[in-house]
C-alpha positions as CSV (number, residue, x, y, z in Angstrom):
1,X,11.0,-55.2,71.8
2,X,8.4,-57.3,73.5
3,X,8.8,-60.1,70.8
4,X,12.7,-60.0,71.2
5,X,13.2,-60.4,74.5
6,X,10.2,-63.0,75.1
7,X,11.6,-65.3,72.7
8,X,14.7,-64.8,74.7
9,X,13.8,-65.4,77.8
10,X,11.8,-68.9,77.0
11,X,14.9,-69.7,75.1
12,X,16.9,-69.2,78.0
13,X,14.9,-71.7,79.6
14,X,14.9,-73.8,77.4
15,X,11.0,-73.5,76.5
16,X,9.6,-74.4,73.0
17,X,7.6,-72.0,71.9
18,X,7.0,-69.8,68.7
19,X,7.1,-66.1,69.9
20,X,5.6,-63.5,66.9
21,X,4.5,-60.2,67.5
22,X,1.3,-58.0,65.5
23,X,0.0,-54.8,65.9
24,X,-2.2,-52.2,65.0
25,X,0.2,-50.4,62.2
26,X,0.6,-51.7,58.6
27,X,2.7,-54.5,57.9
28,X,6.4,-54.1,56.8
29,X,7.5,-51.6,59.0
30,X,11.4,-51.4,60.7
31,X,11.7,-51.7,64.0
32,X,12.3,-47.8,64.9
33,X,16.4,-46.6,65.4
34,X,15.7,-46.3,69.0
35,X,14.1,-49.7,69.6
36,X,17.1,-51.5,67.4
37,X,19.2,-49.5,69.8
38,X,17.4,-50.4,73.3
39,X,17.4,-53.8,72.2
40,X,20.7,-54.4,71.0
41,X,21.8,-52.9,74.7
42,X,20.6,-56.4,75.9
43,X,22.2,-58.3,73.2
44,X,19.5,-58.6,70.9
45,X,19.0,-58.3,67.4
46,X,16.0,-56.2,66.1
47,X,17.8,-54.7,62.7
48,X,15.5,-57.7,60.7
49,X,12.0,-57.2,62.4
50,X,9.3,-55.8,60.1
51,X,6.1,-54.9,61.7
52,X,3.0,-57.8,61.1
53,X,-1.1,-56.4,61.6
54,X,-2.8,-58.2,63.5
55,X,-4.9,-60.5,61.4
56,X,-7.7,-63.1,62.4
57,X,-5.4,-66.0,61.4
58,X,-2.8,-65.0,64.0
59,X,-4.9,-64.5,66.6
60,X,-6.7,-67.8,66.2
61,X,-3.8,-69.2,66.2
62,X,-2.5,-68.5,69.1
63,X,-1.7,-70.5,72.5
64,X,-1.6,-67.3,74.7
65,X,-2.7,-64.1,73.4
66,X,-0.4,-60.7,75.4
67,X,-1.4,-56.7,74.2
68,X,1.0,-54.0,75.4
69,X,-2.3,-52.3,75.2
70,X,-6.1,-53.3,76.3
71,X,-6.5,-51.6,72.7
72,X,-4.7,-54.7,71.3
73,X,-6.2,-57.2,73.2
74,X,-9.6,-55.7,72.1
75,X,-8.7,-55.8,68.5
76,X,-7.3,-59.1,68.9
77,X,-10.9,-60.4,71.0
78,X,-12.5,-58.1,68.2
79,X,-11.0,-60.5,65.4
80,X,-11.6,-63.9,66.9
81,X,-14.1,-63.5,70.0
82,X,-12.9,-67.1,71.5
83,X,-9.3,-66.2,72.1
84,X,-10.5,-64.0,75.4
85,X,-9.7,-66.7,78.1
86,X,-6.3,-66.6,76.6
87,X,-5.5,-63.0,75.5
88,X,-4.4,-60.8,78.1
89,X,-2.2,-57.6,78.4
90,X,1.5,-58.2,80.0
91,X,0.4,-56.8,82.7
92,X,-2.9,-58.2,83.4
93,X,-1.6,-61.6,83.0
94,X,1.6,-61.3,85.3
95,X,-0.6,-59.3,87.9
96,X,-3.1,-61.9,88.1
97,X,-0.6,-64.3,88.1
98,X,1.0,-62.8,90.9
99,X,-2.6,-63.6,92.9
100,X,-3.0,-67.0,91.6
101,X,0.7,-68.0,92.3
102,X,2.8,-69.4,90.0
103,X,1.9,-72.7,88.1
104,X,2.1,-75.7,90.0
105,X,3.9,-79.3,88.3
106,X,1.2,-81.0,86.3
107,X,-0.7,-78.1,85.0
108,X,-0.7,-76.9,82.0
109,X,0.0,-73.7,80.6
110,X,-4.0,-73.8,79.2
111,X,-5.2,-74.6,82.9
112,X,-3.0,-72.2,84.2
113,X,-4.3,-69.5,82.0
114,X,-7.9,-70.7,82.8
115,X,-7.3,-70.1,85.9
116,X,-6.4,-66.6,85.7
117,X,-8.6,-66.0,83.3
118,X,-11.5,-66.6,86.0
119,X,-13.4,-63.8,87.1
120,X,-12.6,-61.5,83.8
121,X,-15.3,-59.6,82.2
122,X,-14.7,-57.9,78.8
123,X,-15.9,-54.4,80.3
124,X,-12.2,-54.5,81.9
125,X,-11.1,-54.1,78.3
126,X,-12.8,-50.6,77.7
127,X,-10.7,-47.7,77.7
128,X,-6.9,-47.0,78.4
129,X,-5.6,-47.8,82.1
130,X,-2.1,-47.4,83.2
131,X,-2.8,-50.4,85.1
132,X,-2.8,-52.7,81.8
133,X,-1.2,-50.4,79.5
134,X,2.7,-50.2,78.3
135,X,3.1,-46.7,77.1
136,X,4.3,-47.2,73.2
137,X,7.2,-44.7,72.5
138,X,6.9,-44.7,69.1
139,X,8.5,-41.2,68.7
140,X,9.9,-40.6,72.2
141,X,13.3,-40.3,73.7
142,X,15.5,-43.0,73.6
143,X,15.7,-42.5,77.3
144,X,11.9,-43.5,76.9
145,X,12.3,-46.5,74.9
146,X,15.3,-47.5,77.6
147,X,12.4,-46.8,80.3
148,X,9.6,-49.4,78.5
149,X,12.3,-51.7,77.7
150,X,13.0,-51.7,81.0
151,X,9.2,-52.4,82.2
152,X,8.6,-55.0,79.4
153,X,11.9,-57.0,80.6
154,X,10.9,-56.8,83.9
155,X,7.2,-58.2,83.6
156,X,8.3,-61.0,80.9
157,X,10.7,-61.7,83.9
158,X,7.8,-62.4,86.3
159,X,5.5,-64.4,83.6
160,X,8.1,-66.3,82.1
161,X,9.1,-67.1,86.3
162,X,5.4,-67.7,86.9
163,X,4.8,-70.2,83.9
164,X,8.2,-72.4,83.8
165,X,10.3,-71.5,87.1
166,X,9.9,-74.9,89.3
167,X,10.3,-75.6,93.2
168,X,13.3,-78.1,93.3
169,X,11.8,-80.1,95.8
170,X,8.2,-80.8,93.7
């Protein structure tokens, strides 16, 4: 879901970008009924994903790094230790965004990272928080996968705001 409406929102804006999405669970998976579903409410198509692990050539590859889960973003640090000032769960990022402000014209989306990147240490990773974690709802309701939907659109919202939204008058 995350992927889908990502890529949609930078499109939107006209960004560039290449959005892909790995996790934890073996490659070549559907996207579940639920999740098609959800996602197809917002006029997006899932019915082609297949589920990608996360593999050290992925994450290396990577301009910005963003887990559901600290679990992810430790697997994904785990893999390819230099991709920590640049991998970040959704809400980590768009909550520390939210206290650095939103990037100024003439930065870059690497300095802007940087910057929110300061102060980190990888202890925050250890253990589950509610405060950086999405709750997956791999075999919920599909009142529950409305409910994450929900949270992921709203925080790719705020990042995708805080990364390319621009003051007219800069």
């Amino acid at each position: 879901m995350a992927e889908a409406l990502l890529r949609d929102r930078l499109a939107r804006r006209g960004v560039p970008s290449h959005v892909h999405s790995a996790g934890l669970i073996e490659g070549g998976r559907p996207a579940s009924a639920h999740g098609v579903d959800v996602v197809r409410g917002r006029n997006l198509d899932l019915t082609g994903h297949r589920s990608t692990e996360l593999s050290p050539d992925l994450v290396h590859g990577a301009d910005l790094l963003l887990g559901m889960a600290r679990l992810h973003v430790r697997e994904a640090v785990v893999l390819r230790p230099q991709v920590w000032p640049k991998a970040f769960t959704l809400k980590e990022l768009v909550r520390r965004g939210d206290d650095i402000g939103a990037r100024p014209a003439g930065q870059s989306v690497e300095e802007w990272l940087l910057e929110a990147h300061a102060g980190r240490s990888r202890v925050d990773l250890l253990g589950d928080d509610s405060d950086d974690d999405i709750f997956d709802p791999i075999g919920s309701s599909r009142s529950q996968y409305e409910r994450t939907a929900t949270e992921i659109e709203n925080l790719i919202d705020r990042l995708v705001a805080l990364l390319f939204d621009r003051n007219p008058n800069e």
